[in-house]
N, CA, C and O of each residue as an XYZ file, in Angstrom:
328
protein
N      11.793     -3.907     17.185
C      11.998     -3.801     15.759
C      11.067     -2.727     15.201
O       9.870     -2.574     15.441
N      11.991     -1.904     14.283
C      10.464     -0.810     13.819
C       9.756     -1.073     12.723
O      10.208     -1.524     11.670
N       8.475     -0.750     12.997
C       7.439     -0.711     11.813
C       8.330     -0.538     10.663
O       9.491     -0.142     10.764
N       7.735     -0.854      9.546
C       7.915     -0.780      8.131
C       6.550      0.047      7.663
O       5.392     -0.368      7.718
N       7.188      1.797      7.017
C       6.561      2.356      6.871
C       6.458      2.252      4.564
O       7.463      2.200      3.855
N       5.175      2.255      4.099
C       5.623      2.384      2.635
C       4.603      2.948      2.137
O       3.464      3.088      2.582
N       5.453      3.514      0.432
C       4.029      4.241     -0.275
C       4.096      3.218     -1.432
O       4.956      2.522     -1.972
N       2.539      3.509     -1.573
C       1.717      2.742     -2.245
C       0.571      3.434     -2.966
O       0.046      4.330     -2.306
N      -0.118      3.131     -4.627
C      -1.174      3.401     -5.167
C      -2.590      2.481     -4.712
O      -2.509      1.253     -4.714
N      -3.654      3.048     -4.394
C      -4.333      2.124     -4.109
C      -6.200      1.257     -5.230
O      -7.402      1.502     -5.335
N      -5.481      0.558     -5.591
C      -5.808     -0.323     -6.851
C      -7.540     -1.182     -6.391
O      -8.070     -1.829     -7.294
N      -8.184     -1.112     -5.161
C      -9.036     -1.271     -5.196
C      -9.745     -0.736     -3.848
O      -9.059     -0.898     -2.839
N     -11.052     -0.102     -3.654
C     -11.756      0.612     -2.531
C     -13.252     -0.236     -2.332
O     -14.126      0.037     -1.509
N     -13.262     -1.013     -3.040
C     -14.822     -1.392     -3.318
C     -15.398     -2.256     -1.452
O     -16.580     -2.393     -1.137
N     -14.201     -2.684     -0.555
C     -14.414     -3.461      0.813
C     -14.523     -2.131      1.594
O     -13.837     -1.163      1.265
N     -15.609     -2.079      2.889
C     -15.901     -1.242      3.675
C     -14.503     -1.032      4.777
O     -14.130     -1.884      5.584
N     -13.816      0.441      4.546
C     -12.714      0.423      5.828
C     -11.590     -0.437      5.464
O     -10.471     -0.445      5.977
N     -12.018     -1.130      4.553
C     -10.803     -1.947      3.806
C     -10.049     -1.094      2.502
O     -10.783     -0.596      1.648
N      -8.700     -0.966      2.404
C      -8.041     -1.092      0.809
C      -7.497     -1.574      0.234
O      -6.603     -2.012      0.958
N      -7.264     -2.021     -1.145
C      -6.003     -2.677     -1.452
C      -5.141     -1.977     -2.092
O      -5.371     -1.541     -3.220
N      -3.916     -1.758     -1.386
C      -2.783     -1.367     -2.099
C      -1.295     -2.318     -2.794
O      -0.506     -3.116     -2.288
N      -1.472     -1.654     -4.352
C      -0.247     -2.072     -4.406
C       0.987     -1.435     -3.979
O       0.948     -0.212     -3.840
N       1.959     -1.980     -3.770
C       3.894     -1.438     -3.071
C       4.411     -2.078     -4.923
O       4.106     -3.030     -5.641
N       5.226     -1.003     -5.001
C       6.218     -1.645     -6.102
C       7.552     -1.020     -5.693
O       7.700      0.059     -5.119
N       8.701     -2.059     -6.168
C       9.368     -2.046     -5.078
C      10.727     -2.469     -6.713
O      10.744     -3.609     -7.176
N      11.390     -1.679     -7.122
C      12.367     -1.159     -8.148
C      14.044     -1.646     -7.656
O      14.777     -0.936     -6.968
N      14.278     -2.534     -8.007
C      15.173     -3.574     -7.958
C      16.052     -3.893     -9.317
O      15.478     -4.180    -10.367
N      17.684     -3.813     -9.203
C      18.808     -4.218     -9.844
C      19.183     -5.407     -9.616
O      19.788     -5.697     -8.584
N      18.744     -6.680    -10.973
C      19.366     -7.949    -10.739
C      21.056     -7.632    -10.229
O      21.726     -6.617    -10.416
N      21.349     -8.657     -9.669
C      23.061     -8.413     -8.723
C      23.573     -9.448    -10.424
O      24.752     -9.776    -10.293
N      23.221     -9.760    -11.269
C      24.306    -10.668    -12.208
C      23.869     -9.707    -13.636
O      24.811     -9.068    -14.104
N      22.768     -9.590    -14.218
C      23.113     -8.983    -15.249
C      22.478     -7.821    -15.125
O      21.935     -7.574    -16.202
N      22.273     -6.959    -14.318
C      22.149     -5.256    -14.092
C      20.989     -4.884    -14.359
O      20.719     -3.720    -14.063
N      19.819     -5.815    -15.063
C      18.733     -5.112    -15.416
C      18.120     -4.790    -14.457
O      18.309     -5.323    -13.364
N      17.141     -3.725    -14.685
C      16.153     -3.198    -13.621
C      14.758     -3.738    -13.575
O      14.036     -3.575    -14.559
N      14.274     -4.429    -12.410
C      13.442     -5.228    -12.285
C      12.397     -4.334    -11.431
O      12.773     -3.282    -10.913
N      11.091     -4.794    -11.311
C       9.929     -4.196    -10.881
C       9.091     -5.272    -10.489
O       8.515     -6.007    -11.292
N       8.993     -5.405     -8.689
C       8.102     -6.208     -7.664
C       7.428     -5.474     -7.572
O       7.596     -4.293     -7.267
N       5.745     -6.508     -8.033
C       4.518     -5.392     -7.580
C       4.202     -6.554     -6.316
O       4.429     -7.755     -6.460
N       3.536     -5.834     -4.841
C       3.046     -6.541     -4.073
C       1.895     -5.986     -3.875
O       1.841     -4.771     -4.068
N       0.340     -6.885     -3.328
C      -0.882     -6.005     -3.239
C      -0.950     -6.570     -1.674
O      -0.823     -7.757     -1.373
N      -1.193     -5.396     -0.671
C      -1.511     -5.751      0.623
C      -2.555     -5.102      1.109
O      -2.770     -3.963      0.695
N      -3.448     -5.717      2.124
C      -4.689     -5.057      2.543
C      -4.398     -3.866      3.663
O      -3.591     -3.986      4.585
N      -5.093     -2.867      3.442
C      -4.987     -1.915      4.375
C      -6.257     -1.206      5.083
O      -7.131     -0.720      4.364
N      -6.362     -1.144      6.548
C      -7.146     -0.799      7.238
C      -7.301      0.860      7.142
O      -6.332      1.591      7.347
N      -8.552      1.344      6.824
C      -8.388      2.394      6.912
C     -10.122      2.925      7.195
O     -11.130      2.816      6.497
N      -9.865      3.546      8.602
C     -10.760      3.835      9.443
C     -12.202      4.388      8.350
O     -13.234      3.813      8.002
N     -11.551      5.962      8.025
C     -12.415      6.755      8.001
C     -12.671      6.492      6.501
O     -12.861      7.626      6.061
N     -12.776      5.664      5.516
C     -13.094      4.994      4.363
C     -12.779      6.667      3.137
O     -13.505      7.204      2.300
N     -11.242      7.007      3.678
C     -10.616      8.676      2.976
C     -10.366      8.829      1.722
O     -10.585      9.733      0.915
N      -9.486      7.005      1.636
C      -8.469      6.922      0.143
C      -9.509      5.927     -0.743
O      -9.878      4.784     -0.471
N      -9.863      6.822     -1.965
C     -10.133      6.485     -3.166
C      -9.168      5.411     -4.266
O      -8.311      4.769     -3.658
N      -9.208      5.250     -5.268
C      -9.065      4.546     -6.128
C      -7.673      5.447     -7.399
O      -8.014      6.206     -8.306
N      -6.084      5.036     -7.064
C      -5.412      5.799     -8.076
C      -5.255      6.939     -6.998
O      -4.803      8.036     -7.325
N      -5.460      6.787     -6.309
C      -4.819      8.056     -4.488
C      -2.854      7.378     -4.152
O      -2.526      6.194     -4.083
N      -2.358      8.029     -4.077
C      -0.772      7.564     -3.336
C      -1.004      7.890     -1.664
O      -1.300      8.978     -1.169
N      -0.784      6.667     -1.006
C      -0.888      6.658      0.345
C       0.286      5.968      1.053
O       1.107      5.213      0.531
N       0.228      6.312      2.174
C       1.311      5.994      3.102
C       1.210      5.195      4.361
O       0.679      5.654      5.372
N       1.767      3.896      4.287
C       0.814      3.014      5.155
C       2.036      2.465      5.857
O       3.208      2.470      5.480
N       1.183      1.717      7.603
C       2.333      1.397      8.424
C       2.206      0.202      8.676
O       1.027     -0.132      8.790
N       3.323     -1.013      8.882
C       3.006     -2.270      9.360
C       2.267     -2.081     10.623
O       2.545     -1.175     11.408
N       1.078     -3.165     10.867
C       0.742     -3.280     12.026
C       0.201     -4.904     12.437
O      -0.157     -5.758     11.626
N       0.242     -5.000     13.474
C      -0.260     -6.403     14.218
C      -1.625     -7.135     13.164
O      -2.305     -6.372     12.478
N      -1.782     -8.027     13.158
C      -3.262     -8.566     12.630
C      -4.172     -8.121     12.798
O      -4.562     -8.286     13.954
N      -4.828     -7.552     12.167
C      -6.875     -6.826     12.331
C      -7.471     -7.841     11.528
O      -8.676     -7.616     11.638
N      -7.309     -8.927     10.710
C      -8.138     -9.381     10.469
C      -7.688    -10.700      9.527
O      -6.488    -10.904      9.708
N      -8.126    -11.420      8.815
C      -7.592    -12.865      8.202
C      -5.990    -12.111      6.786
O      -4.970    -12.658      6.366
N      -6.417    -11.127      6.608
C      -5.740    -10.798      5.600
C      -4.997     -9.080      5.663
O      -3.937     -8.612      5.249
N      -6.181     -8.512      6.403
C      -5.204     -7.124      6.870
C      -3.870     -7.224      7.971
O      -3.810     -8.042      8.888
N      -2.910     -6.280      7.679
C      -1.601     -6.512      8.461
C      -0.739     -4.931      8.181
O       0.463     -4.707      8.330
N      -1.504     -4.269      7.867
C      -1.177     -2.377      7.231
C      -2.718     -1.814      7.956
O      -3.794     -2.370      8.174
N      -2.207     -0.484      8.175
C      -3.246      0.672      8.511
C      -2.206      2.039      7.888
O      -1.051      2.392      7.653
N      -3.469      2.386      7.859
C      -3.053      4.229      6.533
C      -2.833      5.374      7.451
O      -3.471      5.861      8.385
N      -1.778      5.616      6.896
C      -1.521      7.159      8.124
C      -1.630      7.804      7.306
O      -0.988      8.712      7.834
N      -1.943      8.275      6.215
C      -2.180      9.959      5.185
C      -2.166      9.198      3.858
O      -1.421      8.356      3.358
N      -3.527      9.965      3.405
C      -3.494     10.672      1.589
C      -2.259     11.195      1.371
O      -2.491     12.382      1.598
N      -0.990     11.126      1.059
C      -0.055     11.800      0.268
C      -0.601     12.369     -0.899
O      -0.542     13.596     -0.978
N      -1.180     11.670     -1.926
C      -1.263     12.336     -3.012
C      -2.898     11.959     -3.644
O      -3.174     10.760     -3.673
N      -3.836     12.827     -4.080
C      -5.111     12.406     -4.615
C      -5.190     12.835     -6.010
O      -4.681     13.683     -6.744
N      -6.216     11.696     -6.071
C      -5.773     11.543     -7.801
C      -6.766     12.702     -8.217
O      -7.846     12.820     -7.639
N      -6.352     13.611     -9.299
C      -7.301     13.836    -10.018
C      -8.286     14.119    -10.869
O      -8.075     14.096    -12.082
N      -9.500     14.425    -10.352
C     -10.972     14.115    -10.953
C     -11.797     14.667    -12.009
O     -12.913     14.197    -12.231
């Protein structure tokens, strides 16, 4: 089965090697058409401590690293800025 690759803003940096990103995820109810908006916040492993706070990043499912991480960061797409 393949990874689930997604972009995401990342809403908190303050954990070492840790991030939290939110995924929002832009959805059409199927009965009355409105356009709906899922925010999800997931932890992401990220080695070299790169992505800041309000950065767009691009992160991949991966196996368990830890009680709550289950994502690691493959690229800064976009930096916010300063």
């Amino acid at each position: 089965m393949p990874r689930r690759v997604e972009i995401g803003i990342v809403v908190s940096d303050k954990m070492n090697k840790t991030r939290v990103v939110e995924l929002i995820r832009v959805k059409s109810h199927p009965l009355y058409d409105k356009v709906i908006k899922k925010k999800k916040k997931v932890y992401v492993h990220d080695e070299k401590n790169e992505s800041k706070i309000g950065d767009k990043v691009k992160i991949i499912e991966s196996r368990p690293l830890s009680k709550l991480k289950r994502w690691r960061l493959i690229e800064v797409v976009e930096r916010i800025k300063e």
